[in-house]
N, C-alpha and C positions, 0 to 999 in steps of 0.2 A: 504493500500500500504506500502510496507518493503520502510524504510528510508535506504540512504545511507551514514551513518556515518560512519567514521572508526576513530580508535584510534590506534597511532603510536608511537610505545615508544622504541628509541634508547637507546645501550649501552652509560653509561657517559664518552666518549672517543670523541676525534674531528674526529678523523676515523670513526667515525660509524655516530655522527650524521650526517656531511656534507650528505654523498649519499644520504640517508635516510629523508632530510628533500628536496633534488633534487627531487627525487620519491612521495613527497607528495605534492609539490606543481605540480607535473606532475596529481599526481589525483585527485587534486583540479577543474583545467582546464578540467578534463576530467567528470567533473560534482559530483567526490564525497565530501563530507564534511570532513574534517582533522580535530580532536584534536592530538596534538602535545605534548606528554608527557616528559620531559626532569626529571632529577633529580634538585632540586634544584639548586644546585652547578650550571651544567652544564647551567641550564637557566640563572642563571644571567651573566656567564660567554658572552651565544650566544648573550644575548641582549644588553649588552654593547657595545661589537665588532661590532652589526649591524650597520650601521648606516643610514640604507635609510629602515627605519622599513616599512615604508607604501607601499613597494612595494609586503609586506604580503597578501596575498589572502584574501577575503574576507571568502573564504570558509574555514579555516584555522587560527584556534585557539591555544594560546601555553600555556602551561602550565606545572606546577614542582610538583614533591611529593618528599618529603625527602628520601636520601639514606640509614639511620639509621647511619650515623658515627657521631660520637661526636664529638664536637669543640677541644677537646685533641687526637684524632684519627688523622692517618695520613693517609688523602685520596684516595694517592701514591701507598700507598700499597694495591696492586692489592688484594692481597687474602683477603686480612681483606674486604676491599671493597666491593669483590662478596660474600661474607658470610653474610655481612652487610644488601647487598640487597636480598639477599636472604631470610631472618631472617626477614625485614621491610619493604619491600616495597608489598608483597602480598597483603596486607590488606590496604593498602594505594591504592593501585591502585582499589580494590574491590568497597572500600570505594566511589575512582573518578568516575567510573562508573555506580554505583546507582546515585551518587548525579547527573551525567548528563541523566539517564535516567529519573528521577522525575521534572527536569526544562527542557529541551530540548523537542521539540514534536518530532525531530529524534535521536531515541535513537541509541545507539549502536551497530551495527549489525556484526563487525568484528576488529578485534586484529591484527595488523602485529607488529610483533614483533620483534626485532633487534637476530641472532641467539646464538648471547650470553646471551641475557635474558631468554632462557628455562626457567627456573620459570614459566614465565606469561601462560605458558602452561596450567599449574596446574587451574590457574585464570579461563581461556577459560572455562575449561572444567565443574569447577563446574557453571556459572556462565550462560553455554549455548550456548555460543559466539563461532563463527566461527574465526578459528587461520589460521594466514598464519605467514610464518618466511621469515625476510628478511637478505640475506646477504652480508654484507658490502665488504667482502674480493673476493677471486676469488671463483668463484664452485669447484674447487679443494679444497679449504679450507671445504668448506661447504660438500663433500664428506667426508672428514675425521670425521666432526660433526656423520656422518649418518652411519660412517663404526667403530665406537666404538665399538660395541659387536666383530665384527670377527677380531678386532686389538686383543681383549681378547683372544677370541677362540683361534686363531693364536699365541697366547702368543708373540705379539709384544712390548704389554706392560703389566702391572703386574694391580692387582685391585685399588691399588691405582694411576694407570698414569703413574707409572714408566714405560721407556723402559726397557724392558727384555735383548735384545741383541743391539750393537751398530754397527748396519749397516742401509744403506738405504731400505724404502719397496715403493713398487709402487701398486697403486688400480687396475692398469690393464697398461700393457706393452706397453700403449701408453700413459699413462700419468706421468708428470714428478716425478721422484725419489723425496723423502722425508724423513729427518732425524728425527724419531721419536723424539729426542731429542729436535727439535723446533717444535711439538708440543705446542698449545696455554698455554695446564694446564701444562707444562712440563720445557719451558724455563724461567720460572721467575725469580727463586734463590732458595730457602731453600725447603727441602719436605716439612714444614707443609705448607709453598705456594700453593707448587706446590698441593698438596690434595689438600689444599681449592679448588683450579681454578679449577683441575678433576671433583671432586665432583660436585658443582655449575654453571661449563662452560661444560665443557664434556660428564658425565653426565645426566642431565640436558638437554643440548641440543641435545642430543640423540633422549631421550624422545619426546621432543618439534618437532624434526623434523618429527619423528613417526606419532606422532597425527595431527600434520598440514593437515590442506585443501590445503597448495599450500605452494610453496619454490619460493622466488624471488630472482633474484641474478645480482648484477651489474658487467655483464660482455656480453661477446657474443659468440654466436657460434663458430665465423669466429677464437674467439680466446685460447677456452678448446675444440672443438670439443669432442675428447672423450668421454670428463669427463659429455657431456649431454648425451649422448648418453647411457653411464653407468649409469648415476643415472636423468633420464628423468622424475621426479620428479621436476628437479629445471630448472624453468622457466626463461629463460634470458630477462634483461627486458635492458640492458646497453649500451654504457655507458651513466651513469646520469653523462651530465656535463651542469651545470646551460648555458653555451653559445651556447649550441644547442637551447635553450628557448629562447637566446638573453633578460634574467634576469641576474639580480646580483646574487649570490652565499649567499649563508645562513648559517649557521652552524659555523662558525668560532668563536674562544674561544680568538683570540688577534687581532688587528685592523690593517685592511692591510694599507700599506704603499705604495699608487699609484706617489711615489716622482717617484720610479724605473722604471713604464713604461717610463715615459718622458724620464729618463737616457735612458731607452733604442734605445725612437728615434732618440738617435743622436749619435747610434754604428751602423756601417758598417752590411750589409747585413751576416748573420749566421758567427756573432764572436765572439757571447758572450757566454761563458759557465755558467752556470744557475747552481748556487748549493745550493741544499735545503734538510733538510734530517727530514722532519715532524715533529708531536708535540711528540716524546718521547723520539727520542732519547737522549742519554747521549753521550759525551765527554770531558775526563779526559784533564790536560792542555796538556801535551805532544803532545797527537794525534789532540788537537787543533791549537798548534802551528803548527807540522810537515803538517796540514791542510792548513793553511794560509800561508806554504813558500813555498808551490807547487803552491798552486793560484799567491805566485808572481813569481815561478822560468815558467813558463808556458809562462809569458808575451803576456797573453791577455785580453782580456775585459772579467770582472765576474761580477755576480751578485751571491752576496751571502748571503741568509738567517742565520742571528742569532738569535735562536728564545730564547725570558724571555727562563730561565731554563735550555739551554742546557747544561749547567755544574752544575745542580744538585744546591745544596742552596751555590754555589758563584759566581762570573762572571769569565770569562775568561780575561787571559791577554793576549791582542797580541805580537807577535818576536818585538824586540827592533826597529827601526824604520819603518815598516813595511807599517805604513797607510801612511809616509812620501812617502815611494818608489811607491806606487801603484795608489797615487793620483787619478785623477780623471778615472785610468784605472778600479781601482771597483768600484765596488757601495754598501755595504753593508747596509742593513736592518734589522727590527725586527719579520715582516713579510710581505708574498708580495703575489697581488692577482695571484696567481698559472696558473691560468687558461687562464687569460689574459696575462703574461710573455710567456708562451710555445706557444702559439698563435701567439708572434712576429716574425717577419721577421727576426730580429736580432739575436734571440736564435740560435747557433749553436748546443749545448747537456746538458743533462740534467746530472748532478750529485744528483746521488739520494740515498735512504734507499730505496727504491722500494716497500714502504707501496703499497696498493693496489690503494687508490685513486687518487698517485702519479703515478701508474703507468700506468693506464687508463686515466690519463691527457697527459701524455709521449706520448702514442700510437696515441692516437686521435688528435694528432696533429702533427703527422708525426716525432718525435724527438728524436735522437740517445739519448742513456743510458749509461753513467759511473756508475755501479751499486755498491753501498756500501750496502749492508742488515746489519741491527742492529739485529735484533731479530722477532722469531715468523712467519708469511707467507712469510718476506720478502727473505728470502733466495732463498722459492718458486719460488716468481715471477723472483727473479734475474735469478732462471734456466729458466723459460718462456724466458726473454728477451734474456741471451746470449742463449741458447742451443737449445732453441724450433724457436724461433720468428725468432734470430738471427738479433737482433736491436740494441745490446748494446756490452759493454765489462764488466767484472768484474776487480774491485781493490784487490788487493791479499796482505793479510796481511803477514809484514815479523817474524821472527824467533819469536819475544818478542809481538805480535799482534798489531801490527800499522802498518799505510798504509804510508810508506813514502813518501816527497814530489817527490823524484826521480821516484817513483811509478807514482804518481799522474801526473808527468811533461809529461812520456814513454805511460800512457793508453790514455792521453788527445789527443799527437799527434799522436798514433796507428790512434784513432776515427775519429779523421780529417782529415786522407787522407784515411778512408776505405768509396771508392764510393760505395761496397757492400752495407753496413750493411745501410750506409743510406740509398739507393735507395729501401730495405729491409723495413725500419721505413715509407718509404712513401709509398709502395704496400700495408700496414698495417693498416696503415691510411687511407685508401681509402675504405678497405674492411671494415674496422670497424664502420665506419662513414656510409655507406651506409645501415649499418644492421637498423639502429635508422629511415630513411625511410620512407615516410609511405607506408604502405606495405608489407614492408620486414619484416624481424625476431623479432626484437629487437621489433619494432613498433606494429605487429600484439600482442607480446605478451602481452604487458603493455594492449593494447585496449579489451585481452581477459579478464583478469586479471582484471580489472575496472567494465568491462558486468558481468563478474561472482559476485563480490559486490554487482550491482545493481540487479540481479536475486535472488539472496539467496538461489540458487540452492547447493542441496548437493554435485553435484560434482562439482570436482574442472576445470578450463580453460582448454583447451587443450595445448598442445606445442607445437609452429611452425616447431620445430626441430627434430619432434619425430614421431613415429607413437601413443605413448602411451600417458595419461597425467598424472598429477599431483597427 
């Protein structure tokens, strides 16, 4: 009898592991066996933060292989990084899966793979192992993985990632515009970067999606439609939010600070503006101050995320009496459980970077969007939420690229008296929620998805969404 073991190995990013250890303790539950592959770094960063470890599956093991960067290397640096792993971690992972095939009695019978680790493709195939790729970001994102060659063809971008022309291109006229320029291998900074990421993410993950048995993606139907329909390959299995499970959440890389829910039970029914802008981005002092004197010129209850790092190797300083004025009207943090704030009654909107796991926490819980995108899909999803969804608003940088507090004062009250756009966030929320089901879209597919593991059938699940599958 085929055992059902899988092996699960996210990008070292808090983006990718969160969904991706959501989705594994989901197929834990659903009877398969988890190893949980992190990079070193990353593991000891997740197991520090946890702190209700034992609410780990039985089914569900974790474990680290080194990244190849030296103790003199700077982690940071994305391209050095994916070249890194590229270069080290094959054989390390090869390595992990004999050594679980020889002491385990269920060996290893399938790969999901995070879709920026393409590599692990290469692994699969010499190794025999059935590959599935999983996507962190939206299936729009995960299209672009899959439409590299005719980006070429099309001379959208050149061999090494550069964009060729600087306009917007669209996969098909109903899904949204995208600036080749934030492209993943594209927006980092310098070209030898940006090759690296091409090369190693790009790519790579071309390839990987090629060869795959199956494409998972934490999203839904109800909210790319197109983009399944165009590439019905990738299986919606979303959203993975640990409080559908009614579990704590897993993945996190800094320790959340539940002081803020309490703060929040003692704000007024949908007053609080919620501002949080995930684990990467950066803020120079300028646009941190002009950040925190909109939050006081707005004169409402916030909750605001200050995550270790956001300014890069110093701390910010805040406007000269700033925490005196705002007293007990904020509440600032180091970080806050996400998932349980947007859930509050209290939360009136969401100020966001509109990463993707922020912004399927936004949706599924019915909650308007001040959208700031940093970099990379976020821009994306920003066009999802104001243009497609119509849930949010965007902050519009002035002349010199900073979001003024006058900015911040004008979108905040736009959003709070547009009964549209929220009654919009709530029809959104309703549909989206219902896809996860059982039954329905989101739910049929995770259950096909799971069957297919335990059959070891060569072809891949069907797609609840499609006539075609995987």
């Amino acid at each position: 009898m085929k055992s059902n073991h899988v092996l699960v190995v996210p990008y070292p990013a808090q983006g990718h592991v969160i969904p991706l250890m959501d989705a594994a303790q989901r197929f834990t539950r659903k009877g398969l066996k988890v190893t949980f592959v992190n990079t070193e770094d990353s593991h000891k960063r997740v197991i520090n933060a946890w702190s209700q470890k034992d609410d780990l599956s039985d089914m569900m093991q974790m474990v680290a292989i080194p990244d190849g960067i030296e103790p003199w290397e700077d982690r940071n640096d994305l391209g050095q990084l994916t070249e890194s792993m590229f270069r080290a971690m094959p054989d390390k992972l090869e390595e992990l899966i004999n050594n679980i095939n020889k002491t385990d009695d269920e060996k290893i019978t399938c790969i999901i793979a995070d879709y920026c680790m393409g590599w692990i493709s290469k692994v699969a195939q010499k190794m025999g192992i059935r590959l599935a790729v999983f996507c962190s970001g939206s299936a729009a994102v995960m299209a672009v993985f899959m439409s590299v060659q005719k980006l070429l063809d099309d001379q959208v971008i050149d061999s090494n990632g550069v964009p060729v022309k600087d306009q917007m291109v669209q996969l098909s006229t109903n899904m949204p515009p995208m600036d080749p320029k934030q492209f993943l291998w594209a927006c980092i900074g310098d070209p030898v970067t940006n090759k690296k990421m091409f090369d190693g993410l790009g790519l790579e993950g071309t390839v990987a999606a090629g060869v795959a048995d199956c494409i998972i993606c934490n999203s839904t139907v109800e909210l790319e439609p197109e983009t399944f329909t165009l590439f019905p390959k990738i299986l919606p299995i979303g959203p993975l939010l640990a409080n559908n499970e009614k579990t704590k959440q897993a993945g996190h890389f800094w320790n959340e600070d539940s002081s803020c829910v309490t703060w929040l039970d003692q704000q007024q029914f949908c007053s609080v503006i919620y501002v949080a802008f995930g684990s990467l981005t950066i803020f120079n002092q300028l646009q941190f101050e002009e950040l925190a004197l909109g939050l006081d010129l707005i004169n409402r209850p916030f909750l605001w995320v200050v995550r270790p790092g956001m300014s890069g190797s110093t701390d910010h300083t805040y406007p000269n009496g700033f925490m005196d004025r705002i007293g007990t009207r904020g509440k600032i943090v180091s970080w806050a459980p996400q998932q349980e704030v947007l859930n509050h009654p209290s939360v009136a909107c969401f100020m966001s970077h509109c990463g993707w796991n922020s912004t399927m926490e936004g949706v599924s819980n019915g909650v308007p969007f001040l959208c700031w995108p940093y970099f990379y899909d976020q821009f994306l999803d920003a066009t999802y939420i104001c243009d497609f969804w119509k849930t949010g608003l965007g902050l519009n940088k002035d002349d010199t690229g900073i979001v003024t507090r006058e900015e911040i004062k004008s979108k905040v009250e736009q959003l709070i008296r547009n009964d549209k756009i929220k009654q919009n966030a709530l029809n959104l929320h309703e549909r989206v929620m219902a896809s996860v089901k059982e039954g329905n879209s989101s739910s049929k597919n995770l259950s096909n998805f799971v069957d297919w593991v335990k059959k070891g059938k060569d072809n891949a699940p069907d797609n609840n969404n499609s006539q075609s599958s995987c």
